[in-house]
Phi, psi and omega in degrees: 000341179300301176293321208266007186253318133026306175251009156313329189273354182276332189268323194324298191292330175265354205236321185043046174318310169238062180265138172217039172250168200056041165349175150189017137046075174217300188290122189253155173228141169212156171247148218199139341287198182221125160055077158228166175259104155243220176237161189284115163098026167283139163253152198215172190206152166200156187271138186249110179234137162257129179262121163258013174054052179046039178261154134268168176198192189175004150214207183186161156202141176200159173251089171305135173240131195212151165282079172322359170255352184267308193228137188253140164265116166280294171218177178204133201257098182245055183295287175303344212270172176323283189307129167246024163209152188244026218318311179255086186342143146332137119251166198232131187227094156321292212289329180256002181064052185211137176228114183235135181224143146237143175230118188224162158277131149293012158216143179303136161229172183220139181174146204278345187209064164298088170330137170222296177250158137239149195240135171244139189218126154264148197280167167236319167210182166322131170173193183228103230229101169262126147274082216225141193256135172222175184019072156232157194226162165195114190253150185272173189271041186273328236078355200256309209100037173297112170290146169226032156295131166216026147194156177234160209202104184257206200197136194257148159227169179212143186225115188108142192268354159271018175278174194237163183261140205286164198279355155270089177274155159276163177322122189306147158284176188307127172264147175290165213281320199206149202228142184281156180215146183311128164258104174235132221171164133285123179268165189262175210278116198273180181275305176220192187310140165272162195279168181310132200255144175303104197261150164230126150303014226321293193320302166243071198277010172284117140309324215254340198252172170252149196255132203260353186217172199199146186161172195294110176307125188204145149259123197234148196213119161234167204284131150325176189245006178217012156265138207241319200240162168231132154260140174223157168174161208227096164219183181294353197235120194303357205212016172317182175217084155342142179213001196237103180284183214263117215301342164202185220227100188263188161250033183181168166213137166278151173246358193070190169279129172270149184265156140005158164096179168272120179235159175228169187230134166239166202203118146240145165250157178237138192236222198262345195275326179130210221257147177255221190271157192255112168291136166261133154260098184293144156212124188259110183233148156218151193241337231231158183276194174263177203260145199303170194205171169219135157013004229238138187234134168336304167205137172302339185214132163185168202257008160285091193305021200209053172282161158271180147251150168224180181189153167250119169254179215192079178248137185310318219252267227252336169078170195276071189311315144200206185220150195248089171280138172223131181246106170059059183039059181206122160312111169263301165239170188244112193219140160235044151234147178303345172240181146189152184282094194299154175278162169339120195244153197282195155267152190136178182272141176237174173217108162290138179219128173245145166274039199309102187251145174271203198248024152253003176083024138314152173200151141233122180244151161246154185254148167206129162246150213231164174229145168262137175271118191277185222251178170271168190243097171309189186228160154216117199286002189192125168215150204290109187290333147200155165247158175275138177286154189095348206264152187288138189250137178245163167202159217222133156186181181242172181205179150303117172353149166043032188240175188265138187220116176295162197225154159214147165255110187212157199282152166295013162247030157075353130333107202282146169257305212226116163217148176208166167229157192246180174198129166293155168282201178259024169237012173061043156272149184222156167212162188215112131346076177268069182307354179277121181348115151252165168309151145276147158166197194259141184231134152251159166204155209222184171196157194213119171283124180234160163259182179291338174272010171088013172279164168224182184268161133277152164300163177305139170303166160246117185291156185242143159224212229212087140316102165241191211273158197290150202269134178255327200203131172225107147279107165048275179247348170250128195247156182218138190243180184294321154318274175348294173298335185247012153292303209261301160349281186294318174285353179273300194315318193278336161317292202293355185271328174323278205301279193301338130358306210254320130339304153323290177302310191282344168268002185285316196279290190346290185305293162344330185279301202273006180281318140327295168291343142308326186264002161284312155346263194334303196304333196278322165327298194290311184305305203291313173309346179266342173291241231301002177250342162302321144328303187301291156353276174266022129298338172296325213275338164287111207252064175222133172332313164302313164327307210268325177305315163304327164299293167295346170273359185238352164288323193300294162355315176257327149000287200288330157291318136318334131329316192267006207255332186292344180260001182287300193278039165268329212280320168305326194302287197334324197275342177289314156292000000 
């Protein structure tokens, strides 16, 4: 583990082995076969295979773990495997019982059963021999270095027919679903010949398709009841006969893990009369992706929005089955020829990716990125900067001779309300008409020049112009729509009521005003006439000639205050009203 953190900053730039956030729990490393027997000093191989669960990927690392006192790693065969660089060679450690490889491809492949090691082991003495994979990794071909392993699956051996399983066994391996069983019996007496036996596959019951994974293998049949003997054998040539029956008389036979290739299985029985019809079963396995390719298009930058692609492929086993294409991560076709003609692409950088599957669903795919070049960007030069609604809106502009130049319209809240196309003359002038009802409120528009192969411009900034409400009245430079107009309405109405408001209150405070000094008069009016009258009083009770002189200047006195207070309160009366 030392050494291998060592070479992290070296693995780093191609691999990011060890990040291991944004799982996406796809990828298994396994070792195969699982759960064999062999005898002391027998030599054996077992397989480092990846299932990527329909991920790409483009590296792996793992670490093996073996018992040194059971099994010597002799060699380890990467002939076969998948990866076509090592940044970290295999290495074989006997004395600590450790093999750590790190490995990748340049282009992501996909497949249920991915060569990676074949591992040679000698037995060395008796025992019970755990395999088990650690620091492991397995990254996908996204760009990030995503790990996507999300399990590992080692493998038990035993070596000697006296070994014992240690008293802490590990976890069993995957059992087949159904196990062949011993038939012991009297068979009954046949009549004829026995009939052809019904072979079932689990692992591979498709005759006709190819199979992409690989594990232990078993066939299974069943016996009549007046058949004594079975042959069974497993080779390449579609039309064996079995002749060498089988040492006792099971309902199956294990075949182990099949290597790569179209294998066939045959099965006959013999009853007391002799051997019957021979069953056949085909199995097609490819384990391995097609072989990497690249990409080529006339040119990485042009302004033809339509390039092709072309590519070679290539598979060995099971053959080439189709092509998956995607533009900027959206599936475009489905193709089973080497080129095709991407559809209109916008201007910008694009990134194409092909998928290639043989017909057992292995794949490899590649990348390449193109830029489309864009068109002149027209211009517009006049456009009605506000309208009345209902009334027609123009826009103007130059482009290249003979293009089409789309128009948008859209609202403030970036809703296109309008789209149309104009076409320059040849001296590229275009104008456009916009005839459609609009709201009042603020509107833009923009434009994008296209040709006949469907290249385009980027757009145009965008101008704003104006709706307002339709015009009732025009003074000179002022124009008035019914909003306007029932504004000024409203706004007179609320004058005038102000000013009688305001007219009401101030004579209202008036009157108020001269009512108080009247009735301060009156009060005064009154005091004096009670002073003179109180005076007259007590001149009366006096019978003296002087007295009565007196009397008559203070009748005269008030006459004359009452006169005058009577032309006074007229005049106040007069100012209340």
């Amino acid at each position: 583990m030392i050494m291998a953190n060592k070479k992290v900053f070296f693995v780093l730039p191609l691999f990011i082995f060890f990040i291991f956030t944004s799982r996406l729990n796809a990828a298994t490393i396994s070792l195969l076969p699982q759960a064999r027997t062999f005898g002391i000093g027998q030599e054996f191989s077992v397989d480092i295979k990846i299932d990527t669960e329909e991920m790409y990927i483009n590296a792996g690392q793992a670490t093996l773990i073996f018992p040194v006192d059971i099994l010597e790693l002799s060699s380890v065969d990467k002939s076969s495997s998948v990866f076509s660089f090592w940044p970290d060679e295999p290495k074989i450690s006997n004395d600590e019982g450790v093999l750590n490889f790190t490995g990748g491809t340049a282009k992501g492949i996909s497949g249920g059963a991915l060569q990676i090691l074949k591992i040679n082991f000698k037995a060395k003495r008796a025992g019970f021999a755990e395999l088990t994979l650690r620091d492991a990794a397995v990254t996908a071909s996204d760009g990030k270095g995503t790990n996507v392993l999300s399990a590992l699956k080692g493998t038990n051996i035993t070596i000697g027919a006296a070994a014992v399983p240690p008293t802490k066994s590990p976890p069993a391996p995957e059992a087949l679903v159904e196990t062949p069983k011993k038939i012991v019996r009297e068979p009954v007496i046949a009549q004829k010949l026995p009939s052809k036996p019904e072979l079932r596959v689990p692992l591979y019951p498709n005759e006709a398709r190819w199979h992409n994974y690989i594990g232990e293998t078993a066939v299974f049949w069943d016996v009549p009841a007046d058949v004594i003997e079975a042959a069974a054998v497993l080779d390449k040539n579609p039309n064996t006969k079995p002749v060498n029956p089988e040492k006792e008389l099971f309902t199956g036979k294990n075949l182990g893990v099949l290597k790569e290739g179209i294998w066939y299985i045959h099965v006959r029985f013999r009853n007391n009369i002799g051997w019957g019809e021979t069953a056949h079963h085909k199995i097609s396995i490819d384990t391995t992706a097609p072989l990497p390719f690249e990409i080529e298009m006339n040119a990485l930058a042009s302004d033809n929005p339509s390039p092709e692609i072309r590519y070679e492929i290539h598979d060995a086993l099971s053959g080439i089955s189709h092509a998956l294409i995607f533009i900027d991560d959206k599936e475009l076709a489905r193709s089973t020829t080497t080129a095709t003609t991407l559809p209109p692409q916008l201007p910008g950088k694009h990134l194409v990716v092909v998928r290639v599957f043989d017909s057992a669903g292995n794949s490899v795919e590649d990348t390449v990125e193109f830029e489309i070049l864009p068109l002149v960007t027209p211009v517009i030069e006049f456009i009605t900067e506000s309208v009345s609604q209902g009334d027609l809106m123009f826009a103007s502009g130059k482009s290249i001779p003979g293009a089409f130049i789309d128009v948008r319209v859209s609202n403030d809240l970036q809703q296109e309300i309008f789209t149309g196309t104009a076409q320059s003359d040849n001296s590229g002038n275009w104008k456009m008409t916009i005839d459609k009802p609009l709201s009042v409120g603020k509107y833009t528009i923009s434009a994008v020049a296209r040709d006949e192969r469907g290249a385009r411009s980027y757009p145009t900034g965008e101008e704003v112009f104006r709706v307002r409400p339709k015009t009732i009245l025009s003074f000179g430079f002022i124009d008035l729509g019914w909003f306007e107009i029932l504004l000024i309405v409203v706004l007179i109405i609320i004058s005038v009521a102000g000013y009688i408001s305001w007219w009401y209150v101030s004579k209202k405070n008036t009157r108020e005003a001269y009512k108080i000094i009247v009735s301060r008069d009156i009060e005064k009016l009154t005091a004096l006439l009670s002073d003179h009258l109180k005076g007259l009083e007590d001149l009366q009770e006096l019978h003296d000639p002087k007295r009565l002189a007196q009397a008559s200047f203070l009748v005269n006195k008030m006459k004359d205050v009452i006169a005058k207070m009577k032309k006074y309160l007229g005049q106040e009366v007069e100012k209340l009203g």
